[in-house]
N, C-alpha and C positions, 0 to 999 in steps of 0.2 A: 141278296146279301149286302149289308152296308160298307163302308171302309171302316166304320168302328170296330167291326168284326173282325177285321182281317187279323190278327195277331192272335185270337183266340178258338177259330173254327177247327174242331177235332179234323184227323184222316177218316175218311169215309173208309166205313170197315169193307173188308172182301168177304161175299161169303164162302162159307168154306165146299167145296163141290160134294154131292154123293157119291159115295164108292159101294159098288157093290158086295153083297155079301164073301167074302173071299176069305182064306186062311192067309194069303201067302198078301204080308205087306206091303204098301204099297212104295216102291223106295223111294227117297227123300233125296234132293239134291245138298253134298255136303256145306257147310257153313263157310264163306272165302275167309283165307285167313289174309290177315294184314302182317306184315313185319313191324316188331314192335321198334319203338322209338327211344334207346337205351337216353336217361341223362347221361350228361357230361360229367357227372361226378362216378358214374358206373363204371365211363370208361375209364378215367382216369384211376379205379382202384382197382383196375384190370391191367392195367398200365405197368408193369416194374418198373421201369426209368420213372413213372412218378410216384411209385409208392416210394422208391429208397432215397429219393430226392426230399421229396414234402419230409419222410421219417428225418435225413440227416439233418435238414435245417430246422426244424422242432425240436431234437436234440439238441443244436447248434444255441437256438434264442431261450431254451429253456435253462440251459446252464449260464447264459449270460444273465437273464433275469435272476436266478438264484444265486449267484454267485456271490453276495452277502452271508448265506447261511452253508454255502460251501467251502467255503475259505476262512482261516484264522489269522490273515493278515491284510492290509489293506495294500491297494495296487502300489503306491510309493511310500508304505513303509520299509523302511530298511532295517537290514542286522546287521552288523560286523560277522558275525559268527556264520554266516548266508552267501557272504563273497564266493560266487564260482560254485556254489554247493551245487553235488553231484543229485542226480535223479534218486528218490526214496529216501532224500533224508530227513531226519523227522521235522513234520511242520510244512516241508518241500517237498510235494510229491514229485514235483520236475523241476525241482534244483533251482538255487538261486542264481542271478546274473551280477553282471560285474558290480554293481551297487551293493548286493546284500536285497534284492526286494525280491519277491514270492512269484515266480516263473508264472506258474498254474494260476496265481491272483491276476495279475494281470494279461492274460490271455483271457480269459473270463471277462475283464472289466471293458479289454480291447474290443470285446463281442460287443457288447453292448456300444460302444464307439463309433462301431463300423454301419450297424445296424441304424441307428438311429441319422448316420451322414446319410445313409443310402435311403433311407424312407423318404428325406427333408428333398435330399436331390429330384430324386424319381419320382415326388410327388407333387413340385413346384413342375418340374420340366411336363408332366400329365397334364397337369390343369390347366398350365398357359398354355402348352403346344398343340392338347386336343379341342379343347374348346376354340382357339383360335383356327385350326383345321377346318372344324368344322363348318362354322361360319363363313372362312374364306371360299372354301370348296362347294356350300351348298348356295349360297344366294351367286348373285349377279357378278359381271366384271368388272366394276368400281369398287367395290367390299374386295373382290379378289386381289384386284391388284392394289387394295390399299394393305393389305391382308402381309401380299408379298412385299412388298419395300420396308415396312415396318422390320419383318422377319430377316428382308438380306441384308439390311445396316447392322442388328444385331450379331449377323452372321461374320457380319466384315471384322467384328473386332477380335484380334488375337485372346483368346480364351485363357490359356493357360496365366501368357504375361500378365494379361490383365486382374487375374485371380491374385498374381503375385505380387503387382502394383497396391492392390487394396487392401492389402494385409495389414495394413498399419490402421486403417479406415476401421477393419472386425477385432482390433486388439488381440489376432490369434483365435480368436473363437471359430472354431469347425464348423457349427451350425451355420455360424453367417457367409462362412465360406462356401459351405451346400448350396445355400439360398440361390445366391451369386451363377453358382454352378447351373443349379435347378434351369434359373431362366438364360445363361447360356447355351444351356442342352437341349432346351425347348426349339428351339429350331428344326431336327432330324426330326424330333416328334410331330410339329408343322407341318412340315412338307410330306411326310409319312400318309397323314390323316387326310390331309386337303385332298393330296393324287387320289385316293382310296376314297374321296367323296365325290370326287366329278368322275369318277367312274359310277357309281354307286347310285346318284340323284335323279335320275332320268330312267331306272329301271322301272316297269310296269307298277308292280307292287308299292313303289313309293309316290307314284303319281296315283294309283289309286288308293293311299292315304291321301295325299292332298284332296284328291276332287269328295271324298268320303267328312272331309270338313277339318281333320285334326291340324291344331296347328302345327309350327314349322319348329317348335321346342320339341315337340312330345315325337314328331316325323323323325327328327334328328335323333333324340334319346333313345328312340324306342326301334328303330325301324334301321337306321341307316348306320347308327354306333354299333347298332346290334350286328350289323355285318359286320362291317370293317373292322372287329373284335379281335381276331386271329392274328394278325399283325400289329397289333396295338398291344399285343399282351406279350410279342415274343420281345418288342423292342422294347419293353417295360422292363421283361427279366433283364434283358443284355445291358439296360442303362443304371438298375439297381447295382451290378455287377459292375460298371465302371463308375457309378458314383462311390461304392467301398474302395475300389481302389485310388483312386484321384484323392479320395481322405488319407487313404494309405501312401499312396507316393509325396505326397506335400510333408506328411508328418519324417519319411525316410529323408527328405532333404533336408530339414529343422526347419519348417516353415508351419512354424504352430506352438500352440502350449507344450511344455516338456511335464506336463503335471498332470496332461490327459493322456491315460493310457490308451498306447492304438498298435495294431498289427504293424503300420512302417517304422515305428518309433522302435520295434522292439527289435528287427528287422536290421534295423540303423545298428543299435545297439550290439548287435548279435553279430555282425557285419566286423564289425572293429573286433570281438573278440573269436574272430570265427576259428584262429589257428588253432588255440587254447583250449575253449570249450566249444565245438560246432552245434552244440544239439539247440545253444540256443536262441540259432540265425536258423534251424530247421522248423522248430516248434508254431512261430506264427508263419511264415513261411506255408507249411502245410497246411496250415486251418483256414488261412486265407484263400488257397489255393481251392479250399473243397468247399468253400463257402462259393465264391466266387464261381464254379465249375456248376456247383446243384442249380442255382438260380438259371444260368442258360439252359439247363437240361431239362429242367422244370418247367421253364418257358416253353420249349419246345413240345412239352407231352400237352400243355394246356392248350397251344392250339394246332395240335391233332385231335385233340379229344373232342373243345370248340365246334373246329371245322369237317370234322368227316362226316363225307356223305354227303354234304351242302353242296347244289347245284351252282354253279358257277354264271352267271350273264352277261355280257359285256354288250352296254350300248352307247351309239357315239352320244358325244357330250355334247352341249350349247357351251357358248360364253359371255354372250351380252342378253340384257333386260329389254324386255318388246315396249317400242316405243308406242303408245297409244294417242290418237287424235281426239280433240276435244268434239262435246257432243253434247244434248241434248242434259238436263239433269233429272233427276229423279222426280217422280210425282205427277208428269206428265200423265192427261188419260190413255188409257190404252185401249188403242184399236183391235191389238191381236196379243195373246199374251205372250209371242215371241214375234220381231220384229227383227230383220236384217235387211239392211240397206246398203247399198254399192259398199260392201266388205272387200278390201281386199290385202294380202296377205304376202308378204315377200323375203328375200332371205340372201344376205349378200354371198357374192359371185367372191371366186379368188382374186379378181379385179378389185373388188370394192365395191362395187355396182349393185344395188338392187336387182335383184331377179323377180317377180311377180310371180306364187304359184298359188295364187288364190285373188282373181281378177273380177269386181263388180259382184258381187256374190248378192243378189238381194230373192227374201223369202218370208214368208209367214205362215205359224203355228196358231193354232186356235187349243185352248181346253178341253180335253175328250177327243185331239184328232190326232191320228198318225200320217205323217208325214214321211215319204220316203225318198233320199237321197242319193240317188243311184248315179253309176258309171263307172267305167272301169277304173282299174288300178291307176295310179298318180293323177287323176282326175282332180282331188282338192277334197273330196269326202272330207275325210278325217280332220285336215287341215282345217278346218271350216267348224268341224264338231269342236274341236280341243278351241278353238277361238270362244265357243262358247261359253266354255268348263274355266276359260283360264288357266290353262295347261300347256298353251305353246312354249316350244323351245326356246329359251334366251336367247337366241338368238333371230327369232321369228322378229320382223318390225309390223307392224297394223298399219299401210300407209292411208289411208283411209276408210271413210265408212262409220255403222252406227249398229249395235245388236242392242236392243231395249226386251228386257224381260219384265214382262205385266210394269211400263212404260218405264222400269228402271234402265239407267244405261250403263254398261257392264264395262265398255271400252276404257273410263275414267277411272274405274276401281281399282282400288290396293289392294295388296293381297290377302291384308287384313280383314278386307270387305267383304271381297270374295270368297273368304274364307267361311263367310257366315253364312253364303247362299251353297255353295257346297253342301250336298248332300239332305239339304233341308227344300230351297226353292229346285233346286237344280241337280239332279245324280245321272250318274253315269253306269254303263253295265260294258264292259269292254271285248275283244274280239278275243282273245286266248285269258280264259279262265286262269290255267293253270298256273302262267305269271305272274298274276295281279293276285295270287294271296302270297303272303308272306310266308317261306317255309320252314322260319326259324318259331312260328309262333301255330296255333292249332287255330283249328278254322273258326269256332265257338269265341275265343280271346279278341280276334280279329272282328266280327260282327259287333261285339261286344264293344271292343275301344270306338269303331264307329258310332253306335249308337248311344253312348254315353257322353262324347265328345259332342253331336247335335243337338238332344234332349236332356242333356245334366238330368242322367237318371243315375240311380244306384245303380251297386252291381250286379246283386240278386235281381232287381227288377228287370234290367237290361236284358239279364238273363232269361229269365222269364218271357222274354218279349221276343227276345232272339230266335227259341226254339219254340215258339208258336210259328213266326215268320217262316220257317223249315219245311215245318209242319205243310202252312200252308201253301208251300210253292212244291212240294210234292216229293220232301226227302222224306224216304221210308222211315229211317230209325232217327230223329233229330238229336236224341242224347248222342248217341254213338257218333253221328257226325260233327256232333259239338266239340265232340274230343278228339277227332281227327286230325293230324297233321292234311296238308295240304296232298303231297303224294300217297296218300293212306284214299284218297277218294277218287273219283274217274275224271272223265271232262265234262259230260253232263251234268254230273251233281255239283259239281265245284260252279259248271254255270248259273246252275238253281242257287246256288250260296250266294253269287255275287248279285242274282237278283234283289237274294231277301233282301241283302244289304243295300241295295240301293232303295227300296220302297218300305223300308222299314221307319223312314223320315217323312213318310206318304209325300213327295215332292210335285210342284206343278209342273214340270219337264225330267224327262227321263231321254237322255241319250244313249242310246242303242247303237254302239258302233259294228257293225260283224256278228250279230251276235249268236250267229250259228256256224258260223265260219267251218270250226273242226267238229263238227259233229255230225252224228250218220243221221242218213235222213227220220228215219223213228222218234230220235233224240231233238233233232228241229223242228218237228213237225210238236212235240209236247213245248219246247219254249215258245214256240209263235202264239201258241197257246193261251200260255200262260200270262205272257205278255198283253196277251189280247180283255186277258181275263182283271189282271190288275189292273189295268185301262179302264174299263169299264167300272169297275168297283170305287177306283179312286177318283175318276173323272181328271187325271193328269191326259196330257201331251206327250207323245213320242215323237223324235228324229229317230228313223230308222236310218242308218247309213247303210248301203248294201249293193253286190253286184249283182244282186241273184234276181229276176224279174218273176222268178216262183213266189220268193218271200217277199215283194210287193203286192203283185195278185193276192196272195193270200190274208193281209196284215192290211195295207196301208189302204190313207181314204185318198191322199191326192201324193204327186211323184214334180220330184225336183228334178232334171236331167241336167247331171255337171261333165264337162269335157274339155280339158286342158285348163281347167281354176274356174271357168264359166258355168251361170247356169245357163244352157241352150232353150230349153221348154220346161214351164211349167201344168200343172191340172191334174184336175180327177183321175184316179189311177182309171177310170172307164174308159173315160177318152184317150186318154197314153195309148191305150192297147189296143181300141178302136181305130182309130182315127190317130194316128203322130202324125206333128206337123213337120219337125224338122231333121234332115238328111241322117244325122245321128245318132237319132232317139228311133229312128225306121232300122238302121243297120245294128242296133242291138238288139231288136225286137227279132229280127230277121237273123241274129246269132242262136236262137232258143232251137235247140235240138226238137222233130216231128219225129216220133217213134210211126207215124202212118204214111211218111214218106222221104223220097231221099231227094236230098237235095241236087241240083243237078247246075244251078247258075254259075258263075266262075266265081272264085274267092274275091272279096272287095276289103280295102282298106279301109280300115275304122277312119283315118287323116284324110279321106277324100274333098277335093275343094266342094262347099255346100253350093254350088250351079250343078256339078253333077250327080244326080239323084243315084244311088247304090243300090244294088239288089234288096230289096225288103222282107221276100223271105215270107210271103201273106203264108203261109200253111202255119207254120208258129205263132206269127200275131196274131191270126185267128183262132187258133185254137185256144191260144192263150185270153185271149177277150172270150170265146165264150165261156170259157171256165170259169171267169172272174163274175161275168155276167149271172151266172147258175149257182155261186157261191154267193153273194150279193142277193139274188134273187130268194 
């Protein structure tokens, strides 16, 4: 089969078995069901708090927009004959105020007043506050803390006074007053967003957009706003709600036009005549009250509605941008089509100190070969893999070293750069499925933005390409998983999805970190497979990262042994297993469980100084060489 193929090879039908002649049917295992995935507008019209909320404020902005054809007097026309007029009298459905001018007109016109300060506010304080958020929170610590000093001088200046000082500067005008307000309010919305993105930017699912190729606009838009959503929308109500009021209270003081009508104005007015006639310091009073009440309540049901049921993750954060050493430049010829040379990888101490946890790291990958990267836990694997991807922590430093891919050098690239090799020269298939898809998006969307984002393809075609890609990594039904959310699927399938998606780019390196990690052995035994399968079709490279010296044997053509950031021995996975040379690489061979015999040596420590050779354990390494040898053979 060729790699042109791959996106369009049918499933190999089953045949169906015979059954013998029989009355009595053969029974059928029932169909799984999935729990459906209600929209957020479902819940919310299942909601009461937000159906009588959205109802009152649609009432509320529908009578201030009409309130032209509702009314037969204009907000500051007056009557003599209106002074003080009681509730129901004619022309006055709610009685005139001390002027002679039309209660019920200007409550109506005050709507539209309030409405329009609190859009101008809460939509200046949105735009500066979240977008500067987000910026500050997702990139490096130089944007961040230019991010913050900018925000806390704005922070520093008394708001209200200052609002009061520049009154003379907006001639009265309310709008220009909002404006003002907008980007002094922008600040809580800052800090809001930022916190809520350096938690958020380092989750699986967003590092697996990055290394998938999307840029850092559509990661932020799409991926990381989309979370952070729930709190962005409750402090949006509650700021709409204090921008109507701050128009209201400035107007209650006379700090404003007396010829725009507003809820404080009337308030003020109503105020002075409260002994006389009360009802009309009650009437805006009240409408303010429930105006300003639905918007928090509102807020509240939206993200309930938003966030239920969404898995929560919290992972620690970085703070600084990785310093990279100069290196070799692009164009060079290439010996190997991945090259690493004395890498290594550090991460300061609470001291300030460099720590080293990825020391002299040098390897080569050839086209068509698997490479396997073994050793235990905090060994440097992974650490070593993401140096590849360009995924380390900001806080990670490169103190030296060189990774050339087909003789390009990766260590000097922007992220801009690297953004292009992503998912095209370069993808990745990670250790927990489950993480790394997005659960606020369905698994189909997600393959989909990847692969559009690489190949600037349409959508139907992506589409089209997507669920071939399903097809062929061995998901039964590919529509149905297209349209699955992420926990609607298992962890094997979900790990066949992130395949497709990584080989949907046909890339010359595929990083394989864990990639069986959580799954039962039947289920690793089909991705080794598989793996094994696209390799060969595409004639890419795999880094296998991995503890398991089954899924070496099985998989890999030569073995990298890392221990404390080093690599100790390299070669042919034959020889590894045969023949290890060094004290290390013999005591994890010598870790490999013998179902034909029990071990009887004393426990040895993996830390042992290398003069003293450790028990080696020949029943596992051998059995395990000749396995590999009769697999091979």
């Amino acid at each position: 089969m060729s790699a042109d193929d791959l996106a369009t090879v049918p499933e190999p039908s089953t045949p169906k078995p015979s059954t013998p002649d029989s009355t009595v049917p053969e029974p059928t295992a029932p169909e799984p069901t999935v729990p459906r995935r209600h929209s957020p507008l479902r819940k919310l019209l299942k909601d009461p708090q937000a159906v009588i909320t959205t109802v009152l404020l649609l009432v509320v902005v529908a009578l201030g927009v009409l309130s032209p054809l509702l009314t037969s007097h204009g907000p500051n026309q007056a009557s003599l004959d209106a002074i003080n007029a009681g509730p129901g009298s004619p022309g006055y459905p709610l009685g005139g105020d001390q002027s002679g001018r039309d209660i019920f007109s200007r409550l109506l016109h005050s709507i539209n007043t309030s409405m329009i300060a609190g859009l101008i506010g809460t939509g200046v304080s949105l735009l500066i506050g979240v977008t500067a958020g987000l910026v500050g929170g997702y990139f490096g610590r130089r944007v961040r803390t230019a991010t913050d000093w900018v925000f806390n001088l704005v922070m520093a200046f008394p708001g209200l006074l200052l609002l009061i000082v520049l009154l003379p500067l907006t001639g009265g005008d309310y709008r220009a007053t909002m404006l003002i307000f907008g980007v002094l309010s922008s600040t809580g919305i800052f800090r809001l967003v930022r916190n809520l993105v350096v938690g958020v930017k380092n989750e699986l699912f967003v590092d697996a957009a990055r290394v998938s190729g999307l840029t850092n606009g559509r990661i932020l838009g799409r991926h990381v706003l989309f979370v952070i959503r729930g709190p962005v929308i409750i402090a949006a109500a509650f700021l709409m709600g204090s921008s109507i009021s701050l128009q209201s209270g400035l107007a209650f003081l006379g700090l404003g036009s007396n010829t725009v009508p507003s809820f404080g104005l009337m308030i003020a007015e109503g105020f002075v005549n409260l002994y006389e006639k009360p009802m009309q310091f009650i009437w805006p009073s009240l409408l303010l009250g429930v105006i300003n009440a639905s918007f928090v309540l509102l807020g509240n049901a939206l993200r309930d509605a938003l966030d239920r049921g969404r898995p929560k993750a919290v992972r620690i954060t970085a703070s600084a941008r990785p310093r990279t050493p100069g290196g070799s430049g692009a164009g060079a010829p290439a010996a190997h089509l991945l090259t690493v040379e004395d890498l290594a990888i550090a991460y300061p101490s609470p001291s300030g100190e460099l720590r080293e946890v990825v020391s002299g790291v040098t390897l080569s990958l050839d086209a068509g070969e698997t490479l396997g990267l073994v050793g235990e836990s905090g060994s440097g694997k992974t650490q070593t893999a993401f140096a590849l991807l360009g995924v380390l922590p900001s806080e990670a430093v490169v103190t030296r070293g060189s990774i050339r891919l087909d003789g390009r050098e990766l260590l000097n690239l922007g992220e801009g750069e690297l953004r292009t090799l992503r998912g095209t020269s370069v993808a990745y298939v990670p250790q927990e499925p489950m993480s790394n898809l997005d659960p606020s998006f369905t698994v189909g969307s997600q393959l989909v933005e990847g692969l559009r984002a690489s190949q600037r393809l349409s959508r139907r075609a992506a589409r089209e390409q997507v669920l071939g890609l399903l097809e062929r990594v061995g998901v039964p039904d590919p529509p149905r998983t297209f349209g699955s959310y992420p926990h609607q699927i298992s962890g094997g399938m979900a790990q066949r999805v992130l395949i497709a998606g990584a080989v949907a780019s046909r890339p010359k390196l595929l990083v394989a970190d864990e990639p069986t990690t959580a799954l039962d052995v039947t289920v690793q035994a089909e991705i080794l497979d598989l793996l094994r399968d696209l390799r060969k079709q595409l004639g890419m490279a795999v880094l296998l990262v991995t503890h398991n010296f089954g899924v070496v044997a099985d998989s890999c053509d030569r073995v990298a042994v890392m221990r404390r950031g080093e690599v100790v021995e390299t070669g042919d996975a034959s020889e590894i297993f045969r023949t290890p040379r060094h004290p290390y690489t013999r005591t994890l061979l010598g870790s490999l469980l013998d179902e034909g015999s029990v071990r009887s040596d004393p426990p040895a420590a993996a830390t042992a100084p290398a003069a003293e050779e450790p028990p080696a354990g020949p029943a596992g390494a051998r059995d395990t060489a000749e396995a590999l040898e009769e697999k091979t053979s």
